[in-house]
C-alpha angles and dihedrals in degrees: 000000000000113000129242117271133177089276101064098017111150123234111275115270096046125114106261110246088227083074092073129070122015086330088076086060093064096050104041077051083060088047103050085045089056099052089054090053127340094215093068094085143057109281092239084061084054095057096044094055094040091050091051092042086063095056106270119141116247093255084057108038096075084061123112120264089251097056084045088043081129103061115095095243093031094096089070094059100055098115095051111104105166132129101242089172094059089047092053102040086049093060098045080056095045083053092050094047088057078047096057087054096050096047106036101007093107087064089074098038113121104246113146106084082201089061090221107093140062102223082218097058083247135104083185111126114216098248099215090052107088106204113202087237103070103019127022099050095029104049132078088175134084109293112223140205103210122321099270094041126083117290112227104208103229085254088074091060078092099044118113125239139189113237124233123238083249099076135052098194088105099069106195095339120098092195139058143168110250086247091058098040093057083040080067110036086055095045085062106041110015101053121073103312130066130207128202122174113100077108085076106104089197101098094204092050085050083048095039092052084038093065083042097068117023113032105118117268088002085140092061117138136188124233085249092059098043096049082047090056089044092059101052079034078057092039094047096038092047099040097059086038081057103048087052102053087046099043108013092158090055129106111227098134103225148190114261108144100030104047091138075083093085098055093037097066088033084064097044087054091049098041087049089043079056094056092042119273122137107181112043114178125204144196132187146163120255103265106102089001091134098046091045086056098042090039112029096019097037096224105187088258088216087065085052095041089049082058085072099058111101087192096060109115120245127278118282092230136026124000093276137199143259127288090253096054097052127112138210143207117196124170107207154156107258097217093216103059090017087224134132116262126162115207131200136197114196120228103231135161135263087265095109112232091007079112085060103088090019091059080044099049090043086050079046088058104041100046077050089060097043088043092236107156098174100040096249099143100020130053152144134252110185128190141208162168132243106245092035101047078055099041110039114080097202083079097062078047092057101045086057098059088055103093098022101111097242092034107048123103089192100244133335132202104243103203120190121203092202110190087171088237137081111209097298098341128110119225089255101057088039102058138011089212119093094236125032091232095058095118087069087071088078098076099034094257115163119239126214125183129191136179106251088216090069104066093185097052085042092057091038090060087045093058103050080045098065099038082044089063095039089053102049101011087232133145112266131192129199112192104206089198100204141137136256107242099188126038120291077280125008094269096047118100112228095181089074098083110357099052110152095047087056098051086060095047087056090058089051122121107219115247101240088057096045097050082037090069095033086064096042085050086042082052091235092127139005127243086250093049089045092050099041092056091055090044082050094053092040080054096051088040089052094040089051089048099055079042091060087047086079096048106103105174130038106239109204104191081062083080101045116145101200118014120180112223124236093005097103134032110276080260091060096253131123114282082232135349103235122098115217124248098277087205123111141206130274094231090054092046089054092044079052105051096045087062084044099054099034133068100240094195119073129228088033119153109199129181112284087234094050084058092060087054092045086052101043078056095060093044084064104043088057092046093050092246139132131201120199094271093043087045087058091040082060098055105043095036089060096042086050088052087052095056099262112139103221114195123187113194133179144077116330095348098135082074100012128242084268100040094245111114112052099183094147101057111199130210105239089210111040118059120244089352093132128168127212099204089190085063090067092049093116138342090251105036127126111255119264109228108194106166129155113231132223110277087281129121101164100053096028093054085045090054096053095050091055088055095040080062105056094070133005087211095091137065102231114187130177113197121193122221084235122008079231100075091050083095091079087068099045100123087058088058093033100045095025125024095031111054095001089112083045102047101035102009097248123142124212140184106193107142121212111219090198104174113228150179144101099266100155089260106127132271098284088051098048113061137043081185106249099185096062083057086052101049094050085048105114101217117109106241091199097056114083097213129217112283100226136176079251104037103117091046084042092054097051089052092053100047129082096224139354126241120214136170107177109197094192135031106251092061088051092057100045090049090050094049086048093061095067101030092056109098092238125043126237138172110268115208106206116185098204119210128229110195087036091066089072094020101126081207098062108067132107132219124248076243091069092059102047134126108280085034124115147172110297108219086186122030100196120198121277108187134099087305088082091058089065116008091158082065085047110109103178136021110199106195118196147149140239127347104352082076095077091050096048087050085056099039084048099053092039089056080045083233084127077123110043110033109050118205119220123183125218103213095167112043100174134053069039112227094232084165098063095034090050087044092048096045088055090061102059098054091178105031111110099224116235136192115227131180137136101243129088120279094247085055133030118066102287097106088049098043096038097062086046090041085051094041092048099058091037089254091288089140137038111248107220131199129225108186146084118330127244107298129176090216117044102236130014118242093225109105083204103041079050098058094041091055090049081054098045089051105044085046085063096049098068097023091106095192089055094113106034092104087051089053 
């Protein structure tokens, strides 16, 4: 983009480089300007373009009129002597000098309020930005723009030069003097606030930031709006002042250094209300939570101050968390637009970023409901912190679900609370990148970044953030570069190991009390109206803390992010505790199926393969029969005909890892034409939403659970590729799904499809770890409990998530109906098969999904053992799909009389009734354990303690299976198939366990 100078000049008669790029704009804009009326431009511009016009090449045509004599139009000219070529590379460099700004002029603002640090992590200056500082006051010689650029003599400081289209610093003035020119450039990217964005390849986003920033006197504020910011300056700066007087020893971790946080996402909120939302959700690390909820959110204080008391009682339902984890919903009037807006923090856990997809999923779900598109009336506002928003790879994740169509929220505000410390590490050791904020730059997201000391930068920014957001519907990221004026928390010492930081904080005047006195010596305000706003907040913080001395007994659901409405009794409980028949109808399993089984679009080609499945569909439905993808078409397709949304996410949903499922048909001649048949299920019914999602589990799981929140009214599933890769999203399942009811009282029905299942296929393609499930599973495998008329529904209540492993489709469909039909709603873990897709054996009757059916927790055995149990001397149990080849192994060793087989469909909560039941049954069987992991994994360690438990440890419970292994599954397709023998062998060798007798 450099111009042309004396050192690299090309021979006369070439095309000048400065034609090319964005160079060529400003000239054909002199041209055009020239044909209109040749006096609107310098006279040198006149001579160029006559001499052009006249045939000269444009290495000739900046000549004088004697060395062009010989051109027809030259004579005319003979008195002109004036270097074309130095006006015109001069204004190509004074173009690329607006450029420079543009591009790197946030590298020399002046963004960190302690003075010591480059917020870059570089004291490098940009050696083609002139800053006024060094250069221009200080320097008689020629100012340069780097050493290879054009050197302006101090004399063209004066000079007066066109602006290009690129650039707004001129107003309403087309011209300026170079000084002026760099006096604005600097006033609009080298003060306190940053701006990066020239990475943007969308030319009207660059021109519409560009306005932003530099068009003269755009930071201009009433009296009204800076005694405003001076009031939540006067909030965010006291509460945390108060915190500290009343609970110094406590940890809150508060916000002291960045208190310009508070109004700036109040301003964001009131900027968005403006545009039109109404329901903004939020979520945020624990740094300033307390102050976000007294101060944005408008929490009663005297519910946060009673937080404090050790001796409040616990909670009055779940374990809890602490004060600096909690989340909020409050539905309000925002003062400034005196509109409606309802604003939610979400509860999330001290892993830092985990609450990003899952704040995006729960915005997802709630434009869905509203049936806002665009996100005009719901969106996002995420926080963060600087080492985290680096380090955490979610974030990239997330970033990534922003612009995929069920996925987008249509733009959040990213804001950074950038302390410029991670704990105890410095920036440099925390990220490679220059800012903390780079992986914005993915998605095209500008970044701007503001120094936190300056309140009205800091709500300017806000401000072009949020209509930023309204305008393209595009992520946004303001980076409130700050400082952490306490420890990581307010018993942590900082000077250990950042000492000379802290000194200077020390030194550091607190930003309420600096903008306080910019305003008295402004004369906004006077010294008496300053301090009375700050003794009227201390009075509403005091009154609020006598008030929390009443308060006896924590009440959790007071801090409930997301309640629904009419779905529980007012005292949070289940409006009954009886679940309805799951069963359907013949006529609507065969409606099903039809839809199932046919193409409902015409003039849909379809895959000639796809036909014969289509087909194969058909075959069943008329012979009253369900395979595994037909069993979950039923399911979804009735919900969806009684108003229930179902959405399946994840990678390569829409077929299926396995290609069995085929709900996305696509037109094999026409490109992207694609048809949904459980859309046209009924004219009434809820959408079916089926999407794959981005090569994310993480974010993507995360995402799904935030929507699964926002109503209980929708099936929401997330179904791995392999059960196997769930475990990178394991903090989602271990700090969310698992103990999220008993931690924030929030109850959630996402279900997890993980395939399973010992195939030969290697260890990453074997196991979706049940074990791990099973040991996070609440229930006391060592109490026998109360056998009651409602056990099994009363189990369900009382658990934190529910286990199963089908092993035929009928059973899959009733458990998945359950989930929605129970009056509460919890996580259901499915362990999915493979074989068993395509298995002839595993299929299920129309009978078995009647009215008056159900889920069978326990499926006992129905052959010729029942005719004699007394004769039976061994019971195997299992689950999933072990059980098919124990059948076969059975009747091969001709034992279909004397071992019964009895399958666990439901592990956890675990069915001690019917085990107990089915135990009795069989007086003389040993019990044995069977199942085709190894003894370290699988579900033997959590069913063996119950089993024990159930028959009052009267019998051994013995285990026929792998053995302990480190990996889940060997890689050996031979070794694979010797150890399915080995075990099978041991199941129905019935003297297998006398030596361990």
């Amino acid at each position: 983009e450099r111009p042309l100078t004396s050192g690299n000049q090309r021979p006369s008669g070439e095309i000048e480089p400065f034609l090319n790029g964005t160079s060529s704009n400003y000239v054909e804009e002199m041209y055009y300007s020239w044909l209109e009326d040749p006096k609107s431009v310098h006279k040198s511009w006149d001579i160029f373009f006559r001499n052009a016009n006249a045939g000269a090449t444009p290495g000739k045509a900046h000549q004088s009129p004697l060395s062009l004599a010989g051109l027809p139009q030259a004579q005319s000219l003979v008195g002109a002597q004036i270097n074309v070529e130095k006006l015109v590379e001069d204004h190509l460099a004074v173009q690329s000098l607006i450029r420079a700004y543009q591009i790197r002029g946030h590298h020399v603002a002046q963004l960190d309020p302690l003075g010591i640090m480059d917020a870059d992590l570089d004291a490098h200056v940009p050696n083609d930005i002139i800053t006024s500082s060094d250069k221009l006051g200080e320097k008689n010689d020629l100012l340069s723009l780097d050493t290879t650029s054009p050197s302006f003599p101090t004399s063209d400081l004066d000079k007066v030069f066109r602006l290009p289209t690129t650039t707004f610093i001129g107003g309403t003035e087309t011209d300026l003097p170079l000084r002026e020119i760099i006096r604005r450039l600097e006033m609009a990217y080298c003060q306190h606030i940053g701006v990066e964005f020239m990475f943007i390849n969308d030319l009207d986003q660059c021109q519409w930031i560009r306005e932003k920033f530099e068009k003269p006197g755009v930071m201009q504020f009433t009296l009204e709006e800076k005694r405003t910011l001076l009031a939540r300056m006067v909030r965010s700066t006291r509460f945390e002042e108060f915190l500290q007087r009343k609970w110094s020893s406590e940890k809150r971790f508060g916000l002291e250094g960045c208190e310009s946080l508070i109004p700036a996402l109040k301003t964001i909120i009131d900027k968005s209300s403006e545009k039109g939302v109404e329901n903004v959700v939020m979520g945020m690390p624990h740094r300033g939570r307390l102050n976000v909820l007294a101060n944005v959110i408008r929490k009663e204080l005297e519910q946060i101050f009673c937080q404090f008391d050790s001796k409040l009682e616990a909670a009055d339902e779940g374990s809890g968390d602490v004060k600096y984890h909690l989340g909020m919903y409050h539905r309000r009037i925002n003062r400034v637009t005196d509109r409606n807006i309802t604003l939610s923090l979400m509860a999330n856990p001290s892993h830092l970023e985990a609450v990003d997809p899952v704040v995006q999923g729960k915005t997802k779900a709630e434009q869905f409901y509203c049936g806002d598109t665009e996100g005009h009336k719901v969106m996002s506002i995420l926080m963060h912190g600087d080492a985290a928003f680096a380090g955490q790879g979610v974030v990239y994740e997330t970033f990534h679900l922003s612009d995929l169509p069920s996925y987008s929220t249509h733009g959040t505000v990213h804001v950074v609370v950038n302390n410029q410390i991670g704990f105890t590490t410095d920036p440099r050791m925390a990220r490679s990148s220059p800012y903390p904020t780079d992986v914005a730059r993915v998605v095209n997201a500008p970044i701007f970044h503001v120094n936190a000391d300056d309140p009205e930068a800091v709500v300017y920014v806000c401000n072009v953030a949020a209509e930023w957001r309204a305008t393209f519907h595009k992520d946004v990221v303001v980076d409130l570069v700050c400082y952490r004026r306490l420890g990581h928390n307010e018993m942590d010492e900082p000077m250990f190991t950042q000492p000379l930081m802290y000194k200077q904080i020390k030194k550091q005047k607190g930003v309420m009390q600096k903008y306080g006195e910019k305003l008295i010596a402004e004369g906004a305000v006077s010294r008496q109206e300053y301090e009375e706003e700050i003794a009227k907040y201390d009075k509403i913080c005091e009154e609020a803390h006598v008030r929390s001395k009443d308060e006896k007994i924590l009440h959790i659901k007071h801090w409930l992010d997301s309640p629904w409405p009419g779905f529980f009794n007012l005292d949070g409980q289940p409006k009954s505790l009886t679940c309805p028949t799951t069963g359907l109808t013949e006529e609507e399993l065969i409606h099903i199926g039809q839809v199932a089984s046919s193409v409902p679009v015409e003039d849909f080609t379809i895959h000639g393969g796809l036909s014969r499945i289509l087909k194969a569909r058909g075959e069943m439905i008329k012979n009253r029969t369900v395979d595994w993808a037909l069993g979950e078409y039923m399911a979804f397709g009735s919900l969806l005909k009684e108003g229930i949304h179902v959405r399946l996410s994840g990678q390569d949903v829409e077929r299926g890892t396995f290609s069995h499922r085929h709900h996305v048909l696509h037109d094999q001649n026409v490109d992207k034409r694609v048809c949904i048949p459980m859309n046209h299920m009924a004219p009434n019914q809820a959408p079916y939403t089926v999407c794959n999602s981005s090569l994310s589990e993480y974010g993507v799981l995360g995402f799904e659970l935030g929507f699964a929140m926002a109503s209980p009214n929708a099936l929401v599933l997330w179904e791995a590729q392999f059960g196997d890769f769930h475990n990178t999203a394991q903090c989602i399942i271990d700090q969310f799904i698992c103990p999220g009811q008993a931690k924030w009282v929030r109850q959630n029905g996402i279900v997890l499809l993980l395939p399973h299942g010992m195939e030969g296929m290697g260890p990453e393609h074997s196991s979706a770890r049940p074990e791990r499930f099973l040991q996070m599973c609440n229930d006391d495998p060592d109490v026998l409990p109360s056998i009651t008329d409602d056990f099994a529904i009363r189990q369900l209540h009382d658990c934190n998530w529910i286990v199963v492993n089908c092993s035929n489709p009928g059973n899959f469909f009733h458990v998945l109906r359950r989930q929605i039909l129970a009056p509460f709603r919890k996580p259901l873990i499915v362990f999915t098969p493979k074989s068993l897709l395509r298995h002839p054996d595993a299929r299920s009757n129309f009978d078995e999904m009647l009215p008056g059916t159900e889920f069978q927790r326990l499926i006992p055995d129905s052959g010729p053992v029942t005719q004699n149990p007394a004769g039976v001397k061994r019971i195997v149990f299992c689950t999933g799909k072990v059980y098919y080849e124990l059948t076969k192994e059975r009747k091969a060793h001709g034992m279909e009389d004397m071992v019964a087989i009895a399958r666990m469909e439901q592990l956890s909560p675990f069915p001690f009734d019917l085990v107990k039941a089915e135990s009795k049954k069989y007086p003389n069987a040993d019990l044995v354990w069977c199942q085709e992991e190894h003894k370290n994994q699988g579900y033997y360690d959590y069913v063996k303690p119950r089993m024990r438990t159930t028959i009052e440890r009267a019998k051994p419970v013995w285990y026929a299976g792998r053995p302990p292994a480190a990996a889940p599954a060997t890689g050996n397709k031979k070794a694979h198939l010797v150890e399915l023998k080995n075990f099978l062998d041991t199941a129905f060798n019935l003297d297998a366990f006398k030596d361990q007798m």
